[in-house]
N, C-alpha and C positions, 0 to 999 in steps of 0.2 A: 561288459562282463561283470555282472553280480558274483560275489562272494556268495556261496551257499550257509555257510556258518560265520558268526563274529571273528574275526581276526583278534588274535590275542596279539597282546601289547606287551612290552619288555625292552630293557637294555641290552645292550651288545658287548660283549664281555669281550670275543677275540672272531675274526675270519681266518683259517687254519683251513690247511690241506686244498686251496684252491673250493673247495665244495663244501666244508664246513664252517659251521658257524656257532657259536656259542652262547647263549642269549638268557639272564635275565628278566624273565618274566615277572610281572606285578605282582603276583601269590609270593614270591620272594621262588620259585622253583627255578633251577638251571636245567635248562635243557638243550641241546642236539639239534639242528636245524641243518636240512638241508639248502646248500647255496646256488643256484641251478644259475648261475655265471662264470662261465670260465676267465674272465679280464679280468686288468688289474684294479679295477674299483675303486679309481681314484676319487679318493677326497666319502670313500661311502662308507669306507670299513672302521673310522675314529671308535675305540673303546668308549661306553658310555652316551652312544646315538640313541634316540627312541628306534627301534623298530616294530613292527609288525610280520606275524606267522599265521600261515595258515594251517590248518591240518591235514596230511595227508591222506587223499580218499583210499589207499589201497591200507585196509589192514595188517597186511603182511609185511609189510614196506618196515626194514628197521630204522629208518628215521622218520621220526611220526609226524616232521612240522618242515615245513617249508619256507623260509626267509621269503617275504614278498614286498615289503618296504623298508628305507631307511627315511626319517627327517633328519634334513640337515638345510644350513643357508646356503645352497649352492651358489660358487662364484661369487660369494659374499652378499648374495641377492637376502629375501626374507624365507626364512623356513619354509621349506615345504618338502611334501610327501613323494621319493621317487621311488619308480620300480627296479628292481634291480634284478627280479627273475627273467633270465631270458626266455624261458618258455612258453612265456605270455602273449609277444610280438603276432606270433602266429596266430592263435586265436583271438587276438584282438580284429585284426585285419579280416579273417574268416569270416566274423562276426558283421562287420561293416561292408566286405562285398554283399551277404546274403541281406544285408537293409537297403542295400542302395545308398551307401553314405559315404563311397569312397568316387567324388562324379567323374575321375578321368578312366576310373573302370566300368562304370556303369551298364553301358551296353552290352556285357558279356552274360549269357544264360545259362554259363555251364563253367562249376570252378570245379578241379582235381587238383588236390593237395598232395606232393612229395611224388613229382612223375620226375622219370629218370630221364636226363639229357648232357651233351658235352660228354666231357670224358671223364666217365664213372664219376658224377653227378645226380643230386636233385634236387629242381628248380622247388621253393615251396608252393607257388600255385603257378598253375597251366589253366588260362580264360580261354573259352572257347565260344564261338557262335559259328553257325552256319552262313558262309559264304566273307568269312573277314578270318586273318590271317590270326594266329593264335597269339598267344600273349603270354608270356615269359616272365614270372613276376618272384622277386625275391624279396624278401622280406629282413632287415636286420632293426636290432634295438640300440638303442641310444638312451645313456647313462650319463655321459659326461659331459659338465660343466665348470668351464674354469672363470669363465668369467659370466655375469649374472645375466640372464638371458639368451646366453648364446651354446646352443647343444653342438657337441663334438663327437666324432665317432672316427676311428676308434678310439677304447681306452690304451690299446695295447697291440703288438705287432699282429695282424691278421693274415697271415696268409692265405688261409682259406678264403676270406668271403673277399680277396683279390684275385683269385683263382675266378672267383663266379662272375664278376664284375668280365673278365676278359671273356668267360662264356657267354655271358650277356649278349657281349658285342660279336659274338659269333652266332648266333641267333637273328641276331639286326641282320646283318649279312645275310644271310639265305632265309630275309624276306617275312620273317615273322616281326612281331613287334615284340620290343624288352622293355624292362622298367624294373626300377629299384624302390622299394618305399622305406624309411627310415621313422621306426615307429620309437619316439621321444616321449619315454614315460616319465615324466616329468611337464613343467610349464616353461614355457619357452621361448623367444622372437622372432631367430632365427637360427640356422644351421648351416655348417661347415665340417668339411674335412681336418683330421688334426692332422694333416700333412706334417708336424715337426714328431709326432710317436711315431707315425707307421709312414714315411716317405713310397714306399712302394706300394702302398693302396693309395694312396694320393695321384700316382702312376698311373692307375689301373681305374681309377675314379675317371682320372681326366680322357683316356683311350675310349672308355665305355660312352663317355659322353660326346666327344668327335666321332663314334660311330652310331650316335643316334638313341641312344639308350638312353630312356627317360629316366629323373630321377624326380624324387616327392617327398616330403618330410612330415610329419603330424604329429602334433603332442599331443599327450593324454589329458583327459581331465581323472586325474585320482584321489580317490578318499577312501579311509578306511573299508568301505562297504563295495566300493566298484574300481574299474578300470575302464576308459572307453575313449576310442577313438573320438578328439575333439571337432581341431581347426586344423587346416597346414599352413606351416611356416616359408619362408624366403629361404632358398640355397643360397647362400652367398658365396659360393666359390669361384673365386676369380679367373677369369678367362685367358 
């Protein structure tokens, strides 16, 4: 996923109101940034981070820039560039079903994004082929790092995307196939659940996976100009 225009570059002055952000630009300007992550952003939000913004394509939109990176040394590791917008995940993945570069999805010729299932739900993509059973696939992002290579999720108590995890596995059930993929925008070795933030998706992680629901992990390679689906990583979560 190419950037259309330069990313402008700036410091991070505060994250406020869960969705705002405040930032320091190079020109010496302050401006309004949208924060399009609801978690707690640990270790992303430090006053005085380099970030990067991009700008928002809807002219009418009263916040004209969108937060799309922080540098920082995650988990003590070396500087590097993460994402922190959640709304990327989705279209990163989009992107890599339609090239062929995600291979345990591969064989499906038919993707619909945000079909309704479970109770008052939707799944972010439904695979489809003629004559194999559908394919159930959610999509979450991964931000945190506490220790240097090692991607955690979540940052903060989720209920929702344990709600989907248990739909997940109700799907397995009556025969379709499920699958989770953990899009880690950042660089990474491996991944795990932060079972000590959110004990009850750790729950719901472990259920979905006793009933057969696959899960996959991939970090990004990011820089200023792109985002794109890399290599995937080791789950390490112990049995």
């Amino acid at each position: 996923m190419r950037f259309q225009e330069t990313l402008l570059e700036g410091r991070l002055i505060e994250r406020y109101k869960r969705f705002l952000a405040d930032v320091e630009l190079d020109t010496g300007e302050i401006v309004t940034a949208h924060c399009a992550n609801p978690g707690a952003m640990m270790g992303l939000k430090e006053p005085g981070s380099r970030v990067f913004l991009s700008r928002a394509t809807n002219p009418n939109r009263k916040l004209k820039y969108n937060w799309e990176f922080v540098e920082i040394a995650a988990g003590g590791g070396p500087l590097q560039l993460i994402g922190i917008n959640t709304s990327r995940p989705n279209l990163l993945v989009a992107e890599a079903l339609r090239e062929g570069r995600l291979a345990p999805f591969a064989r499906y010729d038919r993707v619909r994004p945000e079909v309704k299932y479970g109770k008052n739900s939707r799944v972010d993509f439904l695979l489809e082929k003629d004559g194999e059973p559908p394919c159930y696939l959610e999509v979450k992002n991964c931000h945190l790092m506490r220790e240097a290579g090692f991607a955690e999720f979540p940052d903060c108590i989720a209920a929702r995307s344990a709600k989907h995890l248990y739909e997940l596995a109700d799907m397995k059930a009556q025969g379709a196939r499920a699958a989770l993929v953990y899009v880690i925008q950042m660089d990474a070795e491996r991944f795990d659940v932060a079972r000590d933030i959110d004990p009850a998706y750790d729950k719901a992680f472990r259920h979905a996976l006793a009933a057969g629901v696959e899960s996959y992990a991939y970090v990004c390679r990011v820089t200023p100009q792109e985002v794109t689906i890399d290599r995937p990583v080791e789950i390490v979560t112990p049995r």
